[in-house]
PAKOL-708250 format. One record per residue (C-alpha): residue number from 1; residue in one letter; x, y, z. Coordinates in nm, 2 decimals, always signed. Layout:
N
dose num->NUM residuo->A xx->X yy->Y zz->Z
...
//
This chain:
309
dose num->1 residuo->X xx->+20.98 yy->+11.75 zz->+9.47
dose num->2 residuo->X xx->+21.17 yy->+11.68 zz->+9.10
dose num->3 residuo->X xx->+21.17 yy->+11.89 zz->+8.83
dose num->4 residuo->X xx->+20.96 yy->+11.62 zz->+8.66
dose num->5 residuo->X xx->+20.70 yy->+11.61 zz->+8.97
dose num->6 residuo->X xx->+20.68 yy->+11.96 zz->+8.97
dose num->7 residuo->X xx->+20.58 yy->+11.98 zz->+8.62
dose num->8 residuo->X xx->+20.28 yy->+11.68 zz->+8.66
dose num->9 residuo->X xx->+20.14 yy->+11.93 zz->+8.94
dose num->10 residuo->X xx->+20.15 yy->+12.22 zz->+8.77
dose num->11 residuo->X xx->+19.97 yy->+12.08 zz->+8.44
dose num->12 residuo->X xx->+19.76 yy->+11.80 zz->+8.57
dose num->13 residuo->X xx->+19.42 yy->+11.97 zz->+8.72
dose num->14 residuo->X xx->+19.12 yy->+11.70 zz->+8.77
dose num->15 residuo->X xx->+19.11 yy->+11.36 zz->+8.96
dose num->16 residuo->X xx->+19.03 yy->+11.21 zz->+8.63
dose num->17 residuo->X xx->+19.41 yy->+11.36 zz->+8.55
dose num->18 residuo->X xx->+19.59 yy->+11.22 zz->+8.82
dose num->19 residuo->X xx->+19.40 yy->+10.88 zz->+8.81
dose num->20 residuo->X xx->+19.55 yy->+10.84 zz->+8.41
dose num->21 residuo->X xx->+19.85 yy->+10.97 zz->+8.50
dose num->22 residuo->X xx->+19.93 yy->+10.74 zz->+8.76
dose num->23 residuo->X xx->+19.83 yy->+10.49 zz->+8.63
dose num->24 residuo->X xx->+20.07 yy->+10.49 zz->+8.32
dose num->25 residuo->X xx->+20.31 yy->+10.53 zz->+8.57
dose num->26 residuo->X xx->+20.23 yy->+10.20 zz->+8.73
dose num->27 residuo->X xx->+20.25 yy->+10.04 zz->+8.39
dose num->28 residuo->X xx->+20.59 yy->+10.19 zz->+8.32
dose num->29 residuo->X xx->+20.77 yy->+10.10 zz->+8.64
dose num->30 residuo->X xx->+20.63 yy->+9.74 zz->+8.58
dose num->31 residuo->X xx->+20.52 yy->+9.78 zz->+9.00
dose num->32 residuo->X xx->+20.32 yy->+9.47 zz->+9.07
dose num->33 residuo->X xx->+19.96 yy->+9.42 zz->+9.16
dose num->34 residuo->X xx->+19.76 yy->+9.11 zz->+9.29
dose num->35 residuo->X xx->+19.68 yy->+9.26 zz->+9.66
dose num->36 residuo->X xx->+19.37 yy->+9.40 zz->+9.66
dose num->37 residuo->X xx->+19.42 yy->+9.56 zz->+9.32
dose num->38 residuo->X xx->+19.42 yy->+9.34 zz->+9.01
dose num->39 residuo->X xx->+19.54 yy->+9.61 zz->+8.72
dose num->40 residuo->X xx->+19.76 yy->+9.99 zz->+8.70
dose num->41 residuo->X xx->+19.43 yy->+10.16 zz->+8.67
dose num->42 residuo->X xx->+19.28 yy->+10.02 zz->+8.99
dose num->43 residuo->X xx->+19.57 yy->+10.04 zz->+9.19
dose num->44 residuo->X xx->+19.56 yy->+10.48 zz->+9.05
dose num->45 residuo->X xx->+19.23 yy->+10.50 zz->+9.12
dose num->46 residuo->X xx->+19.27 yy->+10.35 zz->+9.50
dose num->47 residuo->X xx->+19.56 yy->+10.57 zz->+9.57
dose num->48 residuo->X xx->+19.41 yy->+10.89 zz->+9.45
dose num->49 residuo->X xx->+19.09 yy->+10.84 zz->+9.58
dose num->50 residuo->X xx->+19.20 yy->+10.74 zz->+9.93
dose num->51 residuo->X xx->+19.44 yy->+11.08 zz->+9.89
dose num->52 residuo->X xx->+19.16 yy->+11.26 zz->+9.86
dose num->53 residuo->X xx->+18.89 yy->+11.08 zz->+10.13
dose num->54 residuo->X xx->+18.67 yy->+10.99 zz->+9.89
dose num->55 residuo->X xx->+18.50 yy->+10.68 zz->+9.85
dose num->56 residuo->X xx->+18.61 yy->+10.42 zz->+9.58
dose num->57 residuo->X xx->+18.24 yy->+10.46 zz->+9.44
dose num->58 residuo->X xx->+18.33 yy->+10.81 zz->+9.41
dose num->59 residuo->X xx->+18.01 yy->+10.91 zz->+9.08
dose num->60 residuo->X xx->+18.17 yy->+10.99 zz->+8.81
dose num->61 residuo->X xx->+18.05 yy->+11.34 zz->+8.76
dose num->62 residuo->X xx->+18.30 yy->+11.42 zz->+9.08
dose num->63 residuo->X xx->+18.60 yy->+11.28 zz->+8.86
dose num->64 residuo->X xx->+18.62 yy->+11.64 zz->+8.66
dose num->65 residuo->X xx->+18.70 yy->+11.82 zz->+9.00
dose num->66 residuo->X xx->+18.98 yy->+12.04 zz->+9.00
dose num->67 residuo->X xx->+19.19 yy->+11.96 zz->+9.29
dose num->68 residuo->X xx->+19.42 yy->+12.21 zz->+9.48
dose num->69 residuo->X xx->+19.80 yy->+12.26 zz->+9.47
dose num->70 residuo->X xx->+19.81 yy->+12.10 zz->+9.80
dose num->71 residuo->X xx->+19.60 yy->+11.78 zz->+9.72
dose num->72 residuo->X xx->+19.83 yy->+11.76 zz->+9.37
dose num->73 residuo->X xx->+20.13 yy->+11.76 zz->+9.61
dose num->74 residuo->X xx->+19.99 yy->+11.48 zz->+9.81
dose num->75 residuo->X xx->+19.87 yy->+11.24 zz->+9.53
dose num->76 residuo->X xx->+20.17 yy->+11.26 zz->+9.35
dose num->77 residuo->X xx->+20.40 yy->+11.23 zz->+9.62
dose num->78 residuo->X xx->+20.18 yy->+10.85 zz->+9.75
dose num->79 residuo->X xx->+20.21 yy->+10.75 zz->+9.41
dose num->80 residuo->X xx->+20.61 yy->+10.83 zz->+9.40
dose num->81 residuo->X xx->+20.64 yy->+10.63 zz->+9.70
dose num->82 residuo->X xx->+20.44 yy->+10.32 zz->+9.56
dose num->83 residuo->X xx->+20.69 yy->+10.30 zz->+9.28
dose num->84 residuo->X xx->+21.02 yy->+10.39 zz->+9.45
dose num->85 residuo->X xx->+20.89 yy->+10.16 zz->+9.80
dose num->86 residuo->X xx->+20.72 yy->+9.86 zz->+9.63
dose num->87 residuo->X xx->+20.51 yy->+9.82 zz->+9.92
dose num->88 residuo->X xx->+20.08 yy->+9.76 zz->+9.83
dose num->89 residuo->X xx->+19.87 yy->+10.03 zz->+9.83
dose num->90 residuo->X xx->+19.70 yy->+9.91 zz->+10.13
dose num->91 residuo->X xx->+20.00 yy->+9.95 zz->+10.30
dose num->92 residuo->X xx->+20.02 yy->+10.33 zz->+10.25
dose num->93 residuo->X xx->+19.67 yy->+10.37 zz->+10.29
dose num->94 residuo->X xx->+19.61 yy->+10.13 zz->+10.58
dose num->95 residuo->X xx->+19.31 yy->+10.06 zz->+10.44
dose num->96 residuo->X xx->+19.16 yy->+9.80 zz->+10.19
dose num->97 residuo->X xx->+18.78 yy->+9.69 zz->+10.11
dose num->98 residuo->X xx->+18.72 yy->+9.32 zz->+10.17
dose num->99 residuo->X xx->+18.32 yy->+9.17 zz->+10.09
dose num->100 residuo->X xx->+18.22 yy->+9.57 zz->+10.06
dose num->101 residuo->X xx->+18.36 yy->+9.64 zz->+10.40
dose num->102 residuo->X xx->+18.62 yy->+9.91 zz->+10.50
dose num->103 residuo->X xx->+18.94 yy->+9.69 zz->+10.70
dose num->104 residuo->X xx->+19.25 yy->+9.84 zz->+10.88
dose num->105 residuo->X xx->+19.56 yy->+9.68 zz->+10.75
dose num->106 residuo->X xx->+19.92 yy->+9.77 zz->+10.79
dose num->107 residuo->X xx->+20.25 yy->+9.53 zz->+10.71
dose num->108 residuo->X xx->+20.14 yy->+9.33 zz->+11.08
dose num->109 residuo->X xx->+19.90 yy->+9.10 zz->+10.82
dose num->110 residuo->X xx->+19.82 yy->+8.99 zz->+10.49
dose num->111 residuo->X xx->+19.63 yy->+9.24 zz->+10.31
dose num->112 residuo->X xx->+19.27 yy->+9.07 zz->+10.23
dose num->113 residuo->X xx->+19.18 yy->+8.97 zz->+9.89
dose num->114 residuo->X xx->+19.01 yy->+8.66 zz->+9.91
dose num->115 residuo->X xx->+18.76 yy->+8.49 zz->+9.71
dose num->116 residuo->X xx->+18.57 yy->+8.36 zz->+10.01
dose num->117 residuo->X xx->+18.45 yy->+8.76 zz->+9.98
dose num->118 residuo->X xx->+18.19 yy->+8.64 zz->+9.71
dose num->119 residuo->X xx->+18.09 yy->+8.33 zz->+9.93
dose num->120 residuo->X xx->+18.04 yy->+8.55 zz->+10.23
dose num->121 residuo->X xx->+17.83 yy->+8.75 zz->+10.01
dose num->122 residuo->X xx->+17.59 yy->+8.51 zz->+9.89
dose num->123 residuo->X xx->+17.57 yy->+8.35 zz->+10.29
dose num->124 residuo->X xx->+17.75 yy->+8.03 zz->+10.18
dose num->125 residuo->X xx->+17.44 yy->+7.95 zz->+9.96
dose num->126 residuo->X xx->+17.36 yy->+7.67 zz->+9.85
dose num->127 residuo->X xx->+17.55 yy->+7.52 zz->+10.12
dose num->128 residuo->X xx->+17.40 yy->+7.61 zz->+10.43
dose num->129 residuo->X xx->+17.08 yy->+7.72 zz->+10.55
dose num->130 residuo->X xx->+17.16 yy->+8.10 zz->+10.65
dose num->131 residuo->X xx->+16.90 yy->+8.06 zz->+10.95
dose num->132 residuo->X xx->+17.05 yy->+7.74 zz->+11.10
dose num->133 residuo->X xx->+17.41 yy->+7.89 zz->+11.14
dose num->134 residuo->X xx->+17.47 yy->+7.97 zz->+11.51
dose num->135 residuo->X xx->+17.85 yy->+7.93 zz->+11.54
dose num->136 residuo->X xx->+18.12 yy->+7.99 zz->+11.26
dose num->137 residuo->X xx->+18.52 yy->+7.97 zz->+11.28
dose num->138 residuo->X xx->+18.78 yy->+8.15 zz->+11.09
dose num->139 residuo->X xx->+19.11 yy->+7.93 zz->+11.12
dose num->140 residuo->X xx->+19.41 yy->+8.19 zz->+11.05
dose num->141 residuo->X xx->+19.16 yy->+8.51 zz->+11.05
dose num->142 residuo->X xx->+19.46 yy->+8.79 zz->+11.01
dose num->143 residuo->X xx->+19.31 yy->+9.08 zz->+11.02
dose num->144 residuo->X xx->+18.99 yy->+8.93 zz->+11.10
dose num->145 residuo->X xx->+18.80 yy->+9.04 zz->+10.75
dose num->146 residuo->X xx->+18.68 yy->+8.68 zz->+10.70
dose num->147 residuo->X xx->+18.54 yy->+8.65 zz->+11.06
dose num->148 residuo->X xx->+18.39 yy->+9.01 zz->+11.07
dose num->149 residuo->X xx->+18.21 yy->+8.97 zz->+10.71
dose num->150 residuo->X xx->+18.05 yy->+8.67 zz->+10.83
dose num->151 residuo->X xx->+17.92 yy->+8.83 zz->+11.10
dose num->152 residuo->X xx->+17.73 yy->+9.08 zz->+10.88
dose num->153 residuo->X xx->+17.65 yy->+8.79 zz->+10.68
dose num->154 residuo->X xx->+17.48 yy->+8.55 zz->+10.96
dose num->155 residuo->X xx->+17.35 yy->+8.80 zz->+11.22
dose num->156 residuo->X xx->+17.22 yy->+8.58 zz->+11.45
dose num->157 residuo->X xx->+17.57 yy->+8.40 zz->+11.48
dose num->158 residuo->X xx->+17.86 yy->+8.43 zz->+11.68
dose num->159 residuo->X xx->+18.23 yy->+8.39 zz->+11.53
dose num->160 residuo->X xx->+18.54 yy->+8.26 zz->+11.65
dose num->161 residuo->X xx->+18.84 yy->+8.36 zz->+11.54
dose num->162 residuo->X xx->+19.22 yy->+8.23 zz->+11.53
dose num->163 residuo->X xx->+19.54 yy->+8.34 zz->+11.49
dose num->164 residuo->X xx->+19.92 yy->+8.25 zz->+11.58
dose num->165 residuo->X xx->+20.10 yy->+8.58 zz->+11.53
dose num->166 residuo->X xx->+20.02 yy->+8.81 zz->+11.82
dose num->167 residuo->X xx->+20.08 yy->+9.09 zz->+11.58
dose num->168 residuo->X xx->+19.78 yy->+8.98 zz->+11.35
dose num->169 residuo->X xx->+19.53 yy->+9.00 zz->+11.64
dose num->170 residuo->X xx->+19.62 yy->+9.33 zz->+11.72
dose num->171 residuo->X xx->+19.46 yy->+9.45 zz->+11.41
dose num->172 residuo->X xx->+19.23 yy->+9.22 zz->+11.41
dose num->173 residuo->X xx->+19.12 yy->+9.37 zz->+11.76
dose num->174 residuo->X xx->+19.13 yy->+9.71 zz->+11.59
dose num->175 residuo->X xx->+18.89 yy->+9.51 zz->+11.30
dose num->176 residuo->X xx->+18.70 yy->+9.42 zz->+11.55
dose num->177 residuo->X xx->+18.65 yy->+9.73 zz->+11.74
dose num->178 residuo->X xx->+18.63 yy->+9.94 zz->+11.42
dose num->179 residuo->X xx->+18.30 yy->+9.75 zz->+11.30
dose num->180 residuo->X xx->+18.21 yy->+9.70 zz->+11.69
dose num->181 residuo->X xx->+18.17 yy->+9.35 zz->+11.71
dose num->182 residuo->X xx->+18.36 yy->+9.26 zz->+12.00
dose num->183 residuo->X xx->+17.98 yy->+9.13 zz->+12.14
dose num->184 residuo->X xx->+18.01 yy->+8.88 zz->+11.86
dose num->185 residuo->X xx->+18.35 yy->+8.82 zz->+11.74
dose num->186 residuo->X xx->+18.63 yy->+8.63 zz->+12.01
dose num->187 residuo->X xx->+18.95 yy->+8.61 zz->+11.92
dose num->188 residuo->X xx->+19.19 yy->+8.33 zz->+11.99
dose num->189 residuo->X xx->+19.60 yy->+8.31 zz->+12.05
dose num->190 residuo->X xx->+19.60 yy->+7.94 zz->+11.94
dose num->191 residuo->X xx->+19.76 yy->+7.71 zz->+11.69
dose num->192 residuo->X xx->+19.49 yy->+7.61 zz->+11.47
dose num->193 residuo->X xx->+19.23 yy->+7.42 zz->+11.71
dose num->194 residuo->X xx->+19.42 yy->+7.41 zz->+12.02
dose num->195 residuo->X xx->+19.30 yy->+7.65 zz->+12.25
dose num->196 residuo->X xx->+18.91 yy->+7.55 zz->+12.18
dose num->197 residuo->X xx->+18.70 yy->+7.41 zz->+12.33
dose num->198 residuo->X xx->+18.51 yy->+7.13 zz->+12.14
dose num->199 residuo->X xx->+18.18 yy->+7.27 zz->+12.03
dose num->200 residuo->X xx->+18.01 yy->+7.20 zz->+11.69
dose num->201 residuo->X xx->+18.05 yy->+7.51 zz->+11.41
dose num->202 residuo->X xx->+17.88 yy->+7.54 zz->+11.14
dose num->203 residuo->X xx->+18.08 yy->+7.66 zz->+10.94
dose num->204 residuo->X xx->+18.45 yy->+7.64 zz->+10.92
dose num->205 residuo->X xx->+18.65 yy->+7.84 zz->+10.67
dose num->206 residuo->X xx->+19.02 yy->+7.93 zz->+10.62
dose num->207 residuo->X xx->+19.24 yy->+8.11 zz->+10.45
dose num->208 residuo->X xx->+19.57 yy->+7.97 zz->+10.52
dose num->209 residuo->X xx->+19.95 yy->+7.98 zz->+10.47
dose num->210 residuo->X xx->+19.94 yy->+7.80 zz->+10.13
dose num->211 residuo->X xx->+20.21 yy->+7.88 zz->+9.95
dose num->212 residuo->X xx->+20.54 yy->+7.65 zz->+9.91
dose num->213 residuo->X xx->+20.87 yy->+7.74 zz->+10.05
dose num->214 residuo->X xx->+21.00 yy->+7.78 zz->+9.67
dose num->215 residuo->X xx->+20.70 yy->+7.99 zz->+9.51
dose num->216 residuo->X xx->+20.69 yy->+8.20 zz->+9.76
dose num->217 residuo->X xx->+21.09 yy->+8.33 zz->+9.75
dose num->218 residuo->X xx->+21.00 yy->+8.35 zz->+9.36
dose num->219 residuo->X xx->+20.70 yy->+8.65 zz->+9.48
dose num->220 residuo->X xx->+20.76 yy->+8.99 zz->+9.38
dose num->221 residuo->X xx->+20.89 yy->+9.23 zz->+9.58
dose num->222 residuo->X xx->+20.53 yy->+9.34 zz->+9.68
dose num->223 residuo->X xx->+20.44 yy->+8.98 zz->+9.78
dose num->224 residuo->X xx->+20.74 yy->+9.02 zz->+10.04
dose num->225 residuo->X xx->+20.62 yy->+9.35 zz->+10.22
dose num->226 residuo->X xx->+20.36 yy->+9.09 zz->+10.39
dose num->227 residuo->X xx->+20.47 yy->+8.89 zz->+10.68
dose num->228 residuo->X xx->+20.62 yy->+8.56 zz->+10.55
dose num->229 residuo->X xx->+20.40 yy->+8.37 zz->+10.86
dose num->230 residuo->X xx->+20.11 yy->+8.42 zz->+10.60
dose num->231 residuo->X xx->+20.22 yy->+8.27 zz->+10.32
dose num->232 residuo->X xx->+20.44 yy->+7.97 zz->+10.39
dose num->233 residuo->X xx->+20.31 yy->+7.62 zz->+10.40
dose num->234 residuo->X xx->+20.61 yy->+7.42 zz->+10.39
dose num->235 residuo->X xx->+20.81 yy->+7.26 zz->+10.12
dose num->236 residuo->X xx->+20.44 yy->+7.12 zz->+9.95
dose num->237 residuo->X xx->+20.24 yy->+7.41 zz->+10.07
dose num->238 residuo->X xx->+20.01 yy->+7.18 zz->+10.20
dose num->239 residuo->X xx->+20.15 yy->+7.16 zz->+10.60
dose num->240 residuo->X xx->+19.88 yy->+7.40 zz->+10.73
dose num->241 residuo->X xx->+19.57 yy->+7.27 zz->+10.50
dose num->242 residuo->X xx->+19.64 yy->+6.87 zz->+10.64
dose num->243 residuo->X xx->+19.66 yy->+6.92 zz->+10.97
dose num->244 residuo->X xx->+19.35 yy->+7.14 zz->+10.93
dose num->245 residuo->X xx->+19.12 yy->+6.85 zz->+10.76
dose num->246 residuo->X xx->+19.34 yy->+6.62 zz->+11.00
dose num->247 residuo->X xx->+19.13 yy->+6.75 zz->+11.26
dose num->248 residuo->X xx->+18.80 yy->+6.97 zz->+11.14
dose num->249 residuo->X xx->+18.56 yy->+6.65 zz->+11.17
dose num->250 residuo->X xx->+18.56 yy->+6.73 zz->+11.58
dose num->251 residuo->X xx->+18.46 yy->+7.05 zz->+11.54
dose num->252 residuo->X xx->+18.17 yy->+7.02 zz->+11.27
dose num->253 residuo->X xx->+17.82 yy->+7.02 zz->+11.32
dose num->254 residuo->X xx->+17.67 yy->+6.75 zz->+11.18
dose num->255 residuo->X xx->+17.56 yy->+6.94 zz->+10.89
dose num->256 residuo->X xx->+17.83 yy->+7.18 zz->+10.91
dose num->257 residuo->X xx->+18.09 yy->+7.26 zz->+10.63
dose num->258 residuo->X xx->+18.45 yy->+7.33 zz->+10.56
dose num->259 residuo->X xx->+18.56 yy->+7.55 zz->+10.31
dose num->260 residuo->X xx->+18.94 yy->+7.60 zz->+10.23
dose num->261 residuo->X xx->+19.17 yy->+7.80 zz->+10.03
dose num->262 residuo->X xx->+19.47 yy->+7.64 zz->+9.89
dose num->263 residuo->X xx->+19.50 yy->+7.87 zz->+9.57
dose num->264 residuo->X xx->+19.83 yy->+7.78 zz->+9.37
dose num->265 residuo->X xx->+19.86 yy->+7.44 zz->+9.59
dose num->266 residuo->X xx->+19.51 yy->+7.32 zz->+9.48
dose num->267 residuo->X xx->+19.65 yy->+7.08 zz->+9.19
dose num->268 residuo->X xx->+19.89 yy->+6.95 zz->+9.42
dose num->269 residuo->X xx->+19.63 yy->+6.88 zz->+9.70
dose num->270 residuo->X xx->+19.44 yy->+6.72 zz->+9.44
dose num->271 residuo->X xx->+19.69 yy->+6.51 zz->+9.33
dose num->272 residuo->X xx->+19.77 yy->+6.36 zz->+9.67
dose num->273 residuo->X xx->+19.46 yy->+6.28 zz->+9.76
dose num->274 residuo->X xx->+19.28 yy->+6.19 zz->+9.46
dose num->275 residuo->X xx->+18.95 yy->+5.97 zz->+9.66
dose num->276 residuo->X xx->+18.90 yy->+6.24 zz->+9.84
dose num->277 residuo->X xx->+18.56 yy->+6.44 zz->+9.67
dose num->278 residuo->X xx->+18.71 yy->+6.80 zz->+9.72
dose num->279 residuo->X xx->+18.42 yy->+7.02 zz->+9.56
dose num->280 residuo->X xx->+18.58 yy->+7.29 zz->+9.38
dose num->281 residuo->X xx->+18.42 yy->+7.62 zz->+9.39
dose num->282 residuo->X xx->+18.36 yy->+7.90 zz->+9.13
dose num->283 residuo->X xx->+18.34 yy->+8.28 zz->+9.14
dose num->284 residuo->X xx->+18.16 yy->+8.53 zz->+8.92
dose num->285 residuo->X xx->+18.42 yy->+8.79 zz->+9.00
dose num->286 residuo->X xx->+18.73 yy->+8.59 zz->+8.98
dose num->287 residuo->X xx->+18.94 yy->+8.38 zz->+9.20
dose num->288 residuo->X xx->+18.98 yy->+7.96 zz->+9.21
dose num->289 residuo->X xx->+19.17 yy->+7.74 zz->+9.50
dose num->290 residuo->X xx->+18.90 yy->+7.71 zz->+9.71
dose num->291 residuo->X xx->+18.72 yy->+7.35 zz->+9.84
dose num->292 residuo->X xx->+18.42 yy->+7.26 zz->+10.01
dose num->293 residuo->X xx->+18.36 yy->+6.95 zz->+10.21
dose num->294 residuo->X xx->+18.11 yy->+6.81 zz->+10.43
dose num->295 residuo->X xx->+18.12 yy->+6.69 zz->+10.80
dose num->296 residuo->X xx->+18.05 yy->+6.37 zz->+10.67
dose num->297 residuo->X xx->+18.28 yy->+6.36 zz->+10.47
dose num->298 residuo->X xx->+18.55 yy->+6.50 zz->+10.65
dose num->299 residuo->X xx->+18.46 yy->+6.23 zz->+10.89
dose num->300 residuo->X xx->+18.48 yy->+5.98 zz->+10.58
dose num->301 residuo->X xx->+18.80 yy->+6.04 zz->+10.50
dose num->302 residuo->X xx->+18.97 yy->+6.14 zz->+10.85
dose num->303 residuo->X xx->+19.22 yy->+5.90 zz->+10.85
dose num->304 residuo->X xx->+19.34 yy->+5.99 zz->+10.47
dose num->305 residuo->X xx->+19.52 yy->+6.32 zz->+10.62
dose num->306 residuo->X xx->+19.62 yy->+6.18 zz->+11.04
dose num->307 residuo->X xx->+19.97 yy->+6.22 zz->+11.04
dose num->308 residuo->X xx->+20.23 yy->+6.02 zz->+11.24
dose num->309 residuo->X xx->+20.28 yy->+6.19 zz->+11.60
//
């Protein structure tokens, strides 16, 4: 430990303490956040907290406790290796809260921090009827977050879930196991539709590789902790998404739904394919890039994203 570390554990007492400290820390180092954290205060707060095991919701009367020599040690040490690694938070955790649920992550996956959470949330409402949904798919699931909060969501339903990186479905099998869903969550080895079989889902979402070749070399160096099979859509970003509303219509109930995120790539998508009624969704707690359509209008408007064979 520095002379400098050694002197933070020695005068800093309370969580409070060690939650201000760090994060001025985080501000000075310029680390970046944007993975599960938004700002230097939440990223201090998640570190120390998880350091600790206690919840994020921790009350606030608990934030005056004095903590030991030992637990100092430990929470300055994680937050030494945030700065001097660059890798997320969730990545030294291994954990991370997606839709108010506890996930495993580790570098094998993308670390969840998608506003689909809030559509989850609210069941998809107004767009479906939460007591008709019998069958949903999660196209590019990771570590399985969407898929698993949807199955809190529609208890009566059962959720398919895909992936092409073998290394992602292992922890989305731990996911899985963790929340003990394996009854009601199947995971797939397939590209995109593939490997299924062609029944009707009501809902289809995805969170895809969306980002284009040249934004995503521009990331920070946080952004490229996460495996690069996550992010990259090609030179538009859209390579992924197209072949995706290429083929959804098949696999749509007939009043099922498909919901997208394209984030940064949404103004391009837009552009493209400017007949096409994309229905742009909002969030109360942040976030944009994300479309709805219809069956029918994925049917509509098929031929708009076939591609030459």
């Amino acid at each position: 430990m520095s002379h400098e570390e050694t002197s933070v554990v020695s005068t800093l007492t309370t969580i409070k303490d060690y939650i201000r400290w760090a994060s001025s820390r985080f501000a000075e180092t310029e680390i970046s956040f944007g993975q599960g954290t938004e700002t230097p205060l939440d990223e201090a707060a998640t570190i120390v907290l998880h350091t600790l095991h206690q919840p994020y919701n921790l009350s606030e009367g608990y934030f005056d406790a004095v903590l030991t020599i030992t637990e100092r040690e430990q929470v300055v040490a994680l937050i030494e290796k945030r700065i001097i690694e660059r890798k997320p938070s969730a990545y030294l955790t291994y954990e991370t809260i997606f839709a108010g649920l506890s996930f495993y992550v580790d570098e094998r996956v993308l670390i969840p921090r998608s506003p689909i959470a809030e559509l989850i949330g609210d069941s998809f409402h107004p767009w479906v009827n939460e007591h008709q949904v019998f069958n949903i798919l999660d196209l590019c699931t990771g570590s399985a977050c969407i898929a698993i909060a949807c199955a809190y969501a529609f208890p009566e339903a059962t959720i398919d879930a895909v992936d092409l990186s073998t290394d992602a479905l292992e922890v989305a099998k731990i996911n899985r196991e963790k929340h003990h869903l394996d009854d009601r969550v199947s995971l797939y080895y397939s590209d995109l539709f593939s490997e299924l079989e062609k029944k009707p889902y009501d809902i289809i979402v995805s969170n895809p590789p969306y980002v284009s070749i040249d934004e995503w070399q521009d990331l920070p160096t946080e952004f490229h902790a996460e495996p690069e099979i996550g992010f990259k859509g090609g030179a538009s970003g859209l390579d992924i998404v197209l072949r995706i509303l290429g083929q959804a219509s098949d696999y749509l109930s007939d009043h099922g739904i498909l919901i997208i995120e394209v984030g940064s790539s949404s103004e391009v998508l837009q552009q493209s394919y400017p007949n096409v009624p994309f229905y742009w969704l909002d969030f109360d707690r942040g976030g944009d890039g994300v479309f709805l359509l219809t069956a029918k209008q994925l049917k509509e408007y098929r031929a708009v994203f076939q591609t030459p064979e």
